[in-house]
NUVOLO-257364 format. One record per residue (C-alpha): residue number from 0; residue in one letter; x, y, z. Coordinates in Angstrom, 2 decimals, decimal comma. Layout:
<tizas>
nr|rest|east|north|up
NUM|A|X|Y|Z
...
</tizas>
This chain:
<tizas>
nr|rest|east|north|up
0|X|107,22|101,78|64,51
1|X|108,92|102,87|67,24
2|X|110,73|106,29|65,71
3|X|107,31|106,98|63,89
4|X|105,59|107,22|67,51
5|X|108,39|109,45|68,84
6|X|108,47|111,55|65,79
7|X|105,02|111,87|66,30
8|X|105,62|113,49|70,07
9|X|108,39|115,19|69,87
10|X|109,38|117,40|66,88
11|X|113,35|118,41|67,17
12|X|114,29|122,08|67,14
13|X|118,39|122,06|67,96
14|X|121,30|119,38|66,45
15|X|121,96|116,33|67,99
16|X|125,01|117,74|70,22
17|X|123,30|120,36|71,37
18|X|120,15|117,94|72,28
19|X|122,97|115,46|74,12
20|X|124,62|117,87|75,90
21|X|121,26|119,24|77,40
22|X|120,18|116,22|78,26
23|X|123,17|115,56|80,13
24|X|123,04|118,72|81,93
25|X|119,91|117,89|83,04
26|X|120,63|114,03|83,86
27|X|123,85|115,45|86,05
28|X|121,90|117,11|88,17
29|X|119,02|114,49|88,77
30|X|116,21|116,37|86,22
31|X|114,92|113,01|84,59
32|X|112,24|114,44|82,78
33|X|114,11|117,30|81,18
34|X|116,78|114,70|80,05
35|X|114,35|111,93|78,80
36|X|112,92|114,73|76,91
37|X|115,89|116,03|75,23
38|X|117,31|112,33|74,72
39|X|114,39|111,42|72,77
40|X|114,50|114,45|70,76
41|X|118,49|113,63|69,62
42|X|117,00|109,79|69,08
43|X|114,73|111,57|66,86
44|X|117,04|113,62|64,91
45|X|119,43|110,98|64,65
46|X|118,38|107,32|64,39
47|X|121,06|105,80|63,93
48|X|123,13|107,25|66,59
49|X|123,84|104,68|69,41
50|X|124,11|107,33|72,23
51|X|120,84|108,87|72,95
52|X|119,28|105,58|72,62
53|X|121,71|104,22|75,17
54|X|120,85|106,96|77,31
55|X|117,64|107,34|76,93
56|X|117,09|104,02|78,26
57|X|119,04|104,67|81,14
58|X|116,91|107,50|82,18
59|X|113,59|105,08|81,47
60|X|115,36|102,89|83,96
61|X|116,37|105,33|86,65
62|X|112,68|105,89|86,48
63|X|111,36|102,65|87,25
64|X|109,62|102,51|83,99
65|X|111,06|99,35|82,91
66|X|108,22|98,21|80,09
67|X|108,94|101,15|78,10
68|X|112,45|100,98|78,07
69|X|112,47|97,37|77,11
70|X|111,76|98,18|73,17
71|X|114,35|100,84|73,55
72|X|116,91|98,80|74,35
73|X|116,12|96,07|71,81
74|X|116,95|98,42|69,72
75|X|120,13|99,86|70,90
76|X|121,49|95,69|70,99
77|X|120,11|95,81|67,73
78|X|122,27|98,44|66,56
79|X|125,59|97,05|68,95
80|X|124,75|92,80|69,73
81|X|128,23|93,54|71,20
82|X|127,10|95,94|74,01
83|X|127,56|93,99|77,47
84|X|125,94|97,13|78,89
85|X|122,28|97,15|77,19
86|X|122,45|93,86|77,75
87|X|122,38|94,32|81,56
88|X|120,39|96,78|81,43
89|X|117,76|94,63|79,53
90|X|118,67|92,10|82,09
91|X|117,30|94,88|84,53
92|X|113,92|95,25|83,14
93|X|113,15|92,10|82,58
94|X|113,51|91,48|86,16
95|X|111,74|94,25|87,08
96|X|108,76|93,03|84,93
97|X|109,02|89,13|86,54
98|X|110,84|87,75|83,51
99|X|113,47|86,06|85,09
100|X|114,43|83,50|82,90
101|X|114,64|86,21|79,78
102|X|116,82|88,48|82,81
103|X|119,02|85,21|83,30
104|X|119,73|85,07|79,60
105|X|120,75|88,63|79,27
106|X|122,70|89,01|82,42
107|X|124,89|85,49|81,52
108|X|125,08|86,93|77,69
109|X|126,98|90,71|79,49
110|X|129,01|88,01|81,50
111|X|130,25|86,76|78,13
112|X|130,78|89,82|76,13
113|X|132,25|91,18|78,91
114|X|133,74|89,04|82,17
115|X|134,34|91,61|84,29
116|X|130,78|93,28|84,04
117|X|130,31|92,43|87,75
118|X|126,79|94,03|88,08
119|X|125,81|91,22|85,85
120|X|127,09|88,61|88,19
121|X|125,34|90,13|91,30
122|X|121,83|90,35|89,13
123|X|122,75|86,93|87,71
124|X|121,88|85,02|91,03
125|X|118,94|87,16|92,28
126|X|116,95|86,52|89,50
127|X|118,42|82,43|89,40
128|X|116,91|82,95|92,84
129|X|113,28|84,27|92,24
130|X|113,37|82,22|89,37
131|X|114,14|79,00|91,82
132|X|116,39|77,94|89,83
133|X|118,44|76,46|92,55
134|X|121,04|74,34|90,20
135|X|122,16|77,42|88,54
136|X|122,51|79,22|91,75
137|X|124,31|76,35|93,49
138|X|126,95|77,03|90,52
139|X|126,89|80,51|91,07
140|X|127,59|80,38|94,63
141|X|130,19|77,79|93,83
142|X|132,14|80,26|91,17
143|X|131,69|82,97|93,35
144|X|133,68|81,07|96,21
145|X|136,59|80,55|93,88
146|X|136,47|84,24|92,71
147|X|136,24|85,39|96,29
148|X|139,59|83,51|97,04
149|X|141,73|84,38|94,17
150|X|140,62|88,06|94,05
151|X|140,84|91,32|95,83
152|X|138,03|92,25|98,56
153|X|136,70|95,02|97,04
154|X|136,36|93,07|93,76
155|X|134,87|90,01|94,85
156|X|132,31|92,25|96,73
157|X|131,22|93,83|93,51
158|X|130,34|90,72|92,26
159|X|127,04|90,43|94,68
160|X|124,65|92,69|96,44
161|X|124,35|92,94|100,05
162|X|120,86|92,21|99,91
163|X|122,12|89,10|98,33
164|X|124,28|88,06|100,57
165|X|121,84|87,73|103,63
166|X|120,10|85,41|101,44
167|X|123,26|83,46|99,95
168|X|125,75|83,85|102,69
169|X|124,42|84,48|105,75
170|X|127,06|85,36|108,43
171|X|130,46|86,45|107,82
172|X|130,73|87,12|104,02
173|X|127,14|88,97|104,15
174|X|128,89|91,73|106,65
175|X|132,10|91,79|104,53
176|X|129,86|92,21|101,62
177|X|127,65|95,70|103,26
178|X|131,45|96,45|104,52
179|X|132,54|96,95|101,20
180|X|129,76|98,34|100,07
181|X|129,97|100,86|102,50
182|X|133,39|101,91|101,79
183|X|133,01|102,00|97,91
184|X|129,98|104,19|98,98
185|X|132,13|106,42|101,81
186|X|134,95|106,70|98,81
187|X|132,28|108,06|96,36
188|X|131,20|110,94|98,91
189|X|134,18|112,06|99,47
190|X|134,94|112,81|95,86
191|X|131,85|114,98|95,70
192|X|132,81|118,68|95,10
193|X|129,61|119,49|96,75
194|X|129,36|117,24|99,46
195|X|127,58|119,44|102,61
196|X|130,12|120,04|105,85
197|X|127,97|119,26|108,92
198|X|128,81|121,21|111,94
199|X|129,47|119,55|114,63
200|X|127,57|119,10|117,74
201|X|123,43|119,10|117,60
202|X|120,80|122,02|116,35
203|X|118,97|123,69|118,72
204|X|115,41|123,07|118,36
205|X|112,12|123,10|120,28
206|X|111,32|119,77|118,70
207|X|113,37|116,86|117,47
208|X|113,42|117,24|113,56
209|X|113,22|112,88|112,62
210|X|113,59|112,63|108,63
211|X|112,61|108,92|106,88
212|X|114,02|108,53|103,66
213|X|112,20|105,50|102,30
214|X|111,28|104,58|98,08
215|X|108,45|102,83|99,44
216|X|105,72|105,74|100,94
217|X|103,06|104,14|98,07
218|X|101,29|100,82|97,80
219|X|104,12|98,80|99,12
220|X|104,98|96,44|102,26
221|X|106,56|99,38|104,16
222|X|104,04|101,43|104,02
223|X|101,63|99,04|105,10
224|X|103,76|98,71|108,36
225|X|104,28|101,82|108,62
226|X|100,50|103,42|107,95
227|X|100,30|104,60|111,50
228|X|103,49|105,69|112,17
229|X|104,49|109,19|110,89
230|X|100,66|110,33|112,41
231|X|101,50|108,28|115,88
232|X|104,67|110,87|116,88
233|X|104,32|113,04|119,46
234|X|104,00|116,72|117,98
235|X|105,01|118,52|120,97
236|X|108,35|116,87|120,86
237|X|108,81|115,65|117,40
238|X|108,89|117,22|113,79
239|X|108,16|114,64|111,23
240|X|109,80|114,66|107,32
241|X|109,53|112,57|104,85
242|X|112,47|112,20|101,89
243|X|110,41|110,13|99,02
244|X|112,48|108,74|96,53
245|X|109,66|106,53|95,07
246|X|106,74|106,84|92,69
247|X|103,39|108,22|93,47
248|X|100,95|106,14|92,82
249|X|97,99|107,89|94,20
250|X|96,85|105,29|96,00
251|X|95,50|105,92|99,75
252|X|98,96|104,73|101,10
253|X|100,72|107,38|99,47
254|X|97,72|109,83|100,32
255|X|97,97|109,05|104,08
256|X|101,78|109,46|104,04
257|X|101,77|112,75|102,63
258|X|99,11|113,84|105,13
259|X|100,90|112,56|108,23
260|X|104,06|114,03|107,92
261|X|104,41|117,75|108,98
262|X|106,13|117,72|105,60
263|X|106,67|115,65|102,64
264|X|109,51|115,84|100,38
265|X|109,51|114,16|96,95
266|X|113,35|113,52|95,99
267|X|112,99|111,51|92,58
268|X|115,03|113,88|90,36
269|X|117,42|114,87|92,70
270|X|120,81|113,66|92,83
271|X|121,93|112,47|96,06
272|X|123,98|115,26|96,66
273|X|120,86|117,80|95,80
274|X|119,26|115,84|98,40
275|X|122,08|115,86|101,58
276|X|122,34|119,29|101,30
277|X|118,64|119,99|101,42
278|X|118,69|117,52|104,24
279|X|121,29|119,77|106,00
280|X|119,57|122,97|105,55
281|X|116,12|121,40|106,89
282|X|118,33|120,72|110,11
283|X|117,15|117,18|110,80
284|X|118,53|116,16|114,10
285|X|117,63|112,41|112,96
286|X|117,66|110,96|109,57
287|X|115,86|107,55|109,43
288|X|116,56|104,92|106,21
289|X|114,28|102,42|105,57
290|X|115,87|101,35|102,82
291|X|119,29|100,30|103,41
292|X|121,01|97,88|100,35
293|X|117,49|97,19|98,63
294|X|115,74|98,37|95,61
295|X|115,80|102,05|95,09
296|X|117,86|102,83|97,93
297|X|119,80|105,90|98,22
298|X|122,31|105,09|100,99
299|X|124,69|107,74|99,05
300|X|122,56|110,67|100,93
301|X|123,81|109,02|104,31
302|X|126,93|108,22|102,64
303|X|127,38|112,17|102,59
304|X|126,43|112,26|106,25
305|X|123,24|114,70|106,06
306|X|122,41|114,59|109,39
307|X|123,90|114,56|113,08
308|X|122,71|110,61|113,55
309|X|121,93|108,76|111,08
310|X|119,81|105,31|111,87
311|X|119,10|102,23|109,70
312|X|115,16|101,23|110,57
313|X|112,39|98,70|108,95
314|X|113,52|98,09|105,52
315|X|117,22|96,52|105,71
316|X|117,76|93,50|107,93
317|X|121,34|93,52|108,35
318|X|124,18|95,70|109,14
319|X|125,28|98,63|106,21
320|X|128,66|98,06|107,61
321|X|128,97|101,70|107,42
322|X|130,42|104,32|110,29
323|X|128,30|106,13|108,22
324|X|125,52|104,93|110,10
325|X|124,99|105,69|113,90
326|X|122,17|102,86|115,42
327|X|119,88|99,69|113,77
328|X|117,31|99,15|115,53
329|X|116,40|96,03|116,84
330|X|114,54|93,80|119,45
331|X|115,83|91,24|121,96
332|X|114,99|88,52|119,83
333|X|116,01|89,13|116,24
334|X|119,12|90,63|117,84
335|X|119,71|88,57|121,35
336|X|122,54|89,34|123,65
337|X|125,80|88,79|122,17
338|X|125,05|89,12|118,12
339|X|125,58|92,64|118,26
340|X|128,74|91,52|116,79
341|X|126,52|91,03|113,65
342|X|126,39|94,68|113,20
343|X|128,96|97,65|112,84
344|X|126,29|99,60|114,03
345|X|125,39|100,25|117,59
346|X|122,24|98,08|118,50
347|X|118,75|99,72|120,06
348|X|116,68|96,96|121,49
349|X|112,77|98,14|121,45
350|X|110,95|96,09|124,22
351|X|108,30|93,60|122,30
352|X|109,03|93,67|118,19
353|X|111,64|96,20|116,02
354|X|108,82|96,26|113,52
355|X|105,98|98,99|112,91
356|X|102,51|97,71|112,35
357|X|99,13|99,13|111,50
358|X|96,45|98,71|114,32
359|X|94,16|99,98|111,73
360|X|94,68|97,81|108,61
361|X|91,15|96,88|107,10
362|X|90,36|92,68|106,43
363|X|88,04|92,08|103,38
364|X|84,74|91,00|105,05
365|X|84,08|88,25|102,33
366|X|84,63|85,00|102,51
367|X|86,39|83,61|99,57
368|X|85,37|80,16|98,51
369|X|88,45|77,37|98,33
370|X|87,44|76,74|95,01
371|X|88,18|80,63|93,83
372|X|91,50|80,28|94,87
373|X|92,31|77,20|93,32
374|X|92,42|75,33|96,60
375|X|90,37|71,44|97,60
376|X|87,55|71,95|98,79
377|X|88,72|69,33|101,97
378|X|92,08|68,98|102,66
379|X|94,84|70,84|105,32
380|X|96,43|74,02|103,60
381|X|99,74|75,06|104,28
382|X|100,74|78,89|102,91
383|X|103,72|80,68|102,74
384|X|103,18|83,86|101,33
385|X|106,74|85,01|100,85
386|X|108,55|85,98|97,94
387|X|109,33|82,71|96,04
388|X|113,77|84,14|95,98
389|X|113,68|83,51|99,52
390|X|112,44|79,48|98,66
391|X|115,40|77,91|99,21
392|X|116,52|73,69|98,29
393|X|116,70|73,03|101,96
394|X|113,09|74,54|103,79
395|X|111,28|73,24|100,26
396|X|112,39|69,91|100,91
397|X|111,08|69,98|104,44
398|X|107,68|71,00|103,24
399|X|107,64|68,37|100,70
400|X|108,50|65,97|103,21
401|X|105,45|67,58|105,45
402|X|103,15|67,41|102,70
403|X|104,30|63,44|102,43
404|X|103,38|62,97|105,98
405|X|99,80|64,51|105,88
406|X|98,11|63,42|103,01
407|X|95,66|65,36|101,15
408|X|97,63|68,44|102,16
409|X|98,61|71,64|99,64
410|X|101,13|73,79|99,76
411|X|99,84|77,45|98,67
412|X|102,46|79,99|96,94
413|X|102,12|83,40|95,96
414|X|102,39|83,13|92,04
415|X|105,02|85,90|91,00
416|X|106,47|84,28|87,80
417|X|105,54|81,37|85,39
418|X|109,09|79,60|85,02
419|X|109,47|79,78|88,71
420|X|106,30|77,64|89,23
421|X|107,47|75,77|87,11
422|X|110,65|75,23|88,84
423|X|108,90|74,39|91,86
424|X|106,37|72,11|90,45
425|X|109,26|70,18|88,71
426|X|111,19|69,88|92,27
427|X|108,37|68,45|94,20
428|X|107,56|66,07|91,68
429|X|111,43|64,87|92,19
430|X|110,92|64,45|95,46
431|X|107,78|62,53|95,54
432|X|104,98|65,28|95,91
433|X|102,19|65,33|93,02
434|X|102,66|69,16|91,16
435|X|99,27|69,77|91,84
436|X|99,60|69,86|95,41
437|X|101,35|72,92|94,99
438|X|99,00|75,85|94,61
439|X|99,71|79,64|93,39
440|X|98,07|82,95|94,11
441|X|97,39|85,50|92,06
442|X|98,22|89,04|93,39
443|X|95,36|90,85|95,30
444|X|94,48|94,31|96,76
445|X|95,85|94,21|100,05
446|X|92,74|93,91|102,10
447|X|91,44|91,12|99,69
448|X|94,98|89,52|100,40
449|X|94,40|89,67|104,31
450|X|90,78|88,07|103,86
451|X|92,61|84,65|101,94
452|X|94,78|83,70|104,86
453|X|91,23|82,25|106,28
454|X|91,46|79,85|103,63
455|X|95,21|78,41|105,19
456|X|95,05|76,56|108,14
457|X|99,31|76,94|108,76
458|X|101,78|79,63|107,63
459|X|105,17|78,07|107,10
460|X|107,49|80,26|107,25
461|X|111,04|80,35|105,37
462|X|115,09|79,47|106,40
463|X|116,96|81,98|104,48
464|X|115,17|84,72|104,71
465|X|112,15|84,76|106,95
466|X|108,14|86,12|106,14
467|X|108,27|89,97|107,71
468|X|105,90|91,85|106,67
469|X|104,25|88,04|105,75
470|X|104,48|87,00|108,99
471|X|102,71|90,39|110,59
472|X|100,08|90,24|107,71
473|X|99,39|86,33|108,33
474|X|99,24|86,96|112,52
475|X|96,98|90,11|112,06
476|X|94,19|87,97|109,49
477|X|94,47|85,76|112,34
478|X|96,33|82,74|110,76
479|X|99,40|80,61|113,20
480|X|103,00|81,05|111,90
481|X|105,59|78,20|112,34
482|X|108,93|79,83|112,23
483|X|112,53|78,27|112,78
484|X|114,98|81,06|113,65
485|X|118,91|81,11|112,32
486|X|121,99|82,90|113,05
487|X|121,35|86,36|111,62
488|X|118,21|88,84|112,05
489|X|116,90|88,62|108,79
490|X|116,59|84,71|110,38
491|X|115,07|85,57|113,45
492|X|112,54|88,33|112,61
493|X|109,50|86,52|112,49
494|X|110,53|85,12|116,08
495|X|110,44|87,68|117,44
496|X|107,18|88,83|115,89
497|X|105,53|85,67|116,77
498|X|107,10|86,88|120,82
499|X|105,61|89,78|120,62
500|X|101,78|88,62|119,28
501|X|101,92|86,39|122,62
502|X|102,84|83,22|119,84
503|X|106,45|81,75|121,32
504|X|105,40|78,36|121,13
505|X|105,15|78,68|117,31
506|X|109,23|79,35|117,59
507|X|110,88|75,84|116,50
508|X|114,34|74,87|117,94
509|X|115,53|72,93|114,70
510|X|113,92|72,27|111,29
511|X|113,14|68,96|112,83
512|X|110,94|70,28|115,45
513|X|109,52|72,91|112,53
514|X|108,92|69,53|110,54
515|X|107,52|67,53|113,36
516|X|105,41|70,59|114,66
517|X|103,84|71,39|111,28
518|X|102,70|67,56|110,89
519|X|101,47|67,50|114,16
520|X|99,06|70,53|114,47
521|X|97,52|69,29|111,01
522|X|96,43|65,95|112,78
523|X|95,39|67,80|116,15
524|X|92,73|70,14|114,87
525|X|91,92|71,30|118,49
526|X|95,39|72,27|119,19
527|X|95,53|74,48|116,17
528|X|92,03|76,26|117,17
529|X|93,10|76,63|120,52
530|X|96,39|78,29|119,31
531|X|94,21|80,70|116,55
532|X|91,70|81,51|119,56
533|X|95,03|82,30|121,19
534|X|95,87|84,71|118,51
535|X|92,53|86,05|118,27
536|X|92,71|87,43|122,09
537|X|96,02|88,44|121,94
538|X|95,53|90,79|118,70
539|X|93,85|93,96|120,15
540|X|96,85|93,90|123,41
541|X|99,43|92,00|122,39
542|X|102,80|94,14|121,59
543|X|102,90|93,95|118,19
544|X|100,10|95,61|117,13
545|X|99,97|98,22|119,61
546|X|100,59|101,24|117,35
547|X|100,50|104,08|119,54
548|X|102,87|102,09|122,54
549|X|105,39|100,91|119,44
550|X|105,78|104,73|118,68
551|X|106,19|105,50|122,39
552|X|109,06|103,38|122,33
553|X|110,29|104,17|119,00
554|X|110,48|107,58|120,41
555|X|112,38|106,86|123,54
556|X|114,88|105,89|121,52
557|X|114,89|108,40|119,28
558|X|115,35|110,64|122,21
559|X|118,33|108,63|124,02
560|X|120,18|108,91|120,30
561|X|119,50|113,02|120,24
562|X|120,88|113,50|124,02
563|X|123,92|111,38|123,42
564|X|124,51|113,69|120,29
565|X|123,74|117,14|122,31
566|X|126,22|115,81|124,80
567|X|129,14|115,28|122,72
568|X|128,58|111,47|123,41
569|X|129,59|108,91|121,37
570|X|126,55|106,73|119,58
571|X|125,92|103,73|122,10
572|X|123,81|100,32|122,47
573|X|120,97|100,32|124,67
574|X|117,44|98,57|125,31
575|X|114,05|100,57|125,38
576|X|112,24|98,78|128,27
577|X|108,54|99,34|128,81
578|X|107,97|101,78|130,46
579|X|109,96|104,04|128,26
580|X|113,50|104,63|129,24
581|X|116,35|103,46|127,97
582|X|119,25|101,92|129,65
</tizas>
């Protein structure tokens, strides 16, 4: 079935070799579609050749269309059952597509056929994670410890992402981790032939030339946050680019972004390389990543130092333990005084929160009944609208103990993936909570999402890894969070959003005061309206969702970084303070 359908589109003209080594060409220098093209036509030509199916699915893969190359490479393991490799990359797309527990068997079947497959162990616990399969991940972590010890640095770092590691090993090993993962990255640029020389010193321009290279300028969390931003700079000092490594999906997110930016650069085919040295000969003065260690990043352009300062922003909470990369910015309360050891970046404080919201952002105006979301009609409802990887053993046995103490109480998820609820229906049952109690979400448009939080009455938010762009959506529908900050920022974000919407007494000082608070505003229904009227006052002056002010600041720092630069100054800390400056 397959070959009949691709015999039907594409009808061969050159010899298999010929076909490969085209596709190749293209694929080398970042030209997906040429190379899917001529990879399918040697699959064609030659069915049972293992190669251009191999690589075909790669270039499927590399872009993002993981449900197509999925039959692809069921037939490559078809042809090889031996192939570690397909199987990971299987193990990719099913993860992509929400099948974890199919990605868990095809990531521990590479580890088998091939041990020292290490991308397989560092996809192996992220999708045990979102899976919630926490007994599998408590071995993981527990192998990984004993590999760590007996093994080189650089190898034990291969073994798990950065991203990862905030989640798994917050502290120490997380910065090791982005360390490594920096250096593997540094190595790599060097060995470029082409890597771009950048002159030293600053370019001399009227206005400060800022380039964001983000994956996520569509429908996605970032751009949410970010909807007002690239419109909000100041055009009389600032020059606005945008490097988009991510899909269009014509949807008004990725409409506005184009038409905010003074110019908008889509970088999907390009190799990294392509892409510094375009960077290079736009002269950007600033180059901005939102995307750090996550999905679809392409830290390898900053890697090959495109720009005179380079600044992690928005979509990475943690250091890239790169000197690749100049500042982070930060606030003074996912990054108080003294944890700028946390970083090997220098630290920019931006008075109220680091994060970017939307002033703007429209709210569904209906009101969904209880009984369409699957909720009681009476009871008190408890949300966490995170992703269900950063559910950890710990924070879900504090809400099941919460939901003990107030009775009639539900928990309310966002449903991602079938075995995970699952998973979590199974663990509150162990610990004494009916299944039912837990409730799941379907996945919404996002002003239909904003609308539901009315139905909640508390967002709880989560240990590892806390609600960001959760915790802003939840505050903006006008719903209290309950946070409990940690030791790292990724722990202390939605503290200091919940500072900046006027909200600190929603900040608990252990998870037993995040326990005891969360039991005690469901019992004192006055004290929980008084705190949402609270919220309600605060949202149209409160810091975080003053758009244009954020910017102001955003820009103040932006400014600080390009004198430093002009001067021949080393990159240094400082704090934005209200009115503007820096110091």
């Amino acid at each position: 079935m397959l070959l009949s359908l691709l015999r039907t589109f594409f009808k061969p003209a050159k010899d298999v070799a010929e076909l490969n080594a085209l596709a190749l060409a293209h694929y080398g220098r970042g030209e997906l579609e040429p190379a899917l093209k001529y990879f399918r036509e040697a699959a064609v030509l030659q069915p049972d050749e293992l190669t251009a199916w191999t690589n075909l699915a790669v270039v499927l893969i590399a872009q993002q269309d993981y449900g197509v190359a999925v039959p692809i490479l069921l037939k490559v393991i078809e042809m090889a059952p031996e192939l570690a490799e397909a199987r990971l990359d299987l193990g990719v797309c099913y993860y992509r597509l929400k099948r974890n527990v199919e990605a868990v068997a095809q990531y521990e079947t590479a580890i088998r056929l091939k041990p020292d497959l290490h991308k397989a162990h560092a996809n192996l616990v992220d999708a045990c994670m979102d899976a919630c399969d926490w007994d599998r991940v408590d071995r993981w972590r527990a192998d990984f410890d004993k590999y760590r010890k007996t093994h080189a640095r650089f190898l034990w770092a291969q073994r798990i992402e950065p991203f990862s590691a905030l989640m798994l090993f917050p502290g120490k090993i997380a910065r090791e981790t982005a360390v490594e993962r920096a250096a593997q990255l540094e190595a790599s640029a060097k060995a470029c032939a082409n890597a771009p020389t950048l002159r030293a010193g600053a370019y001399k321009h009227d206005r400060i030339r800022v380039g964001y290279v983000s994956a996520d300028l569509y429908d996605h969390a970032t751009a949410h946050l970010a909807w007002g931003l690239f419109e909000a700079h100041d055009r009389r000092v600032f020059e606005v680019t945008a490097y988009s490594s991510g899909p269009d999906d014509a949807s008004r997110y990725r409409k506005h972004m184009v038409s905010t930016c003074d110019r908008f650069v889509d970088i999907r085919s390009e190799t990294p390389e392509r892409t510094a040295e375009r960077i290079r000969d736009d002269e950007i003065d600033i180059l901005v990543d939102m995307k750090g260690y996550t999905a679809h990043a392409r830290p390898q352009i900053f890697a090959l130092r495109a720009a005179p300062v380079q600044v992690s922003y928005l979509g990475y909470p943690g250091t890239m333990g790169a000197d690749f990369i100049d500042y982070f910015i930060s606030d003074g309360v996912a990054t108080p005084p003294g944890r700028e050891t946390e970083f090997t970046e220098k630290v920019v404080r931006l008075p109220g929160s680091y994060q970017v919201n939307d002033n703007t952002q429209p709210i569904d105006e209906r009101v969904m009944p209880r009984a369409d979301a699957g909720l009681p009609e009476t009871g008190f409802v408890y949300c966490s609208f995170n992703r269900l990887g950063k559910i950890d053993r710990i924070v879900f046995s504090t809400w099941m103990e919460i939901l003990r103490e107030v009775p009639g109480s539900v928990l309310w998820l966002i449903g991602e993936d079938r075995d995970a609820e699952g998973n979590l229906r199974a663990q509150a049952q162990a610990l004494g909570v009916a299944p039912e109690r837990l409730v799941f979400a379907e996945k919404l448009p996002k002003a239909e999402h904003l609308a539901r939080h009315r139905l909640a009455d508390l967002f709880l938010d989560t240990f590892i890894y806390n609600a960001h762009t959760g915790t802003s959506d939840a505050l903006w529908a006008g719903l209290p969070v309950l946070t409990c900050p940690g030791k790292t920022f990724a722990t202390r974000v939605a503290a200091g959003l919940l500072h900046a919407a006027g909200l600190p007494e929603l900040v608990a000082s252990s998870a037993g005061d995040y326990r005891a608070l969360a039991t005690a505003l469901a019992r004192d229904p006055a004290r929980l309206t008084a705190l949402r009227a609270k919220l309600a006052a605060n949202r149209e002056s409160c810091a975080l969702f003053d758009t244009p002010r954020y910017v102001k600041h955003l820009e103040s720092a932006y400014r600080r970084m390009h004198d430093l630069r002009t001067r021949g100054a080393a990159a240094q800390s400082f704090t934005v303070v209200e009115d503007g400056s820096s110091g």
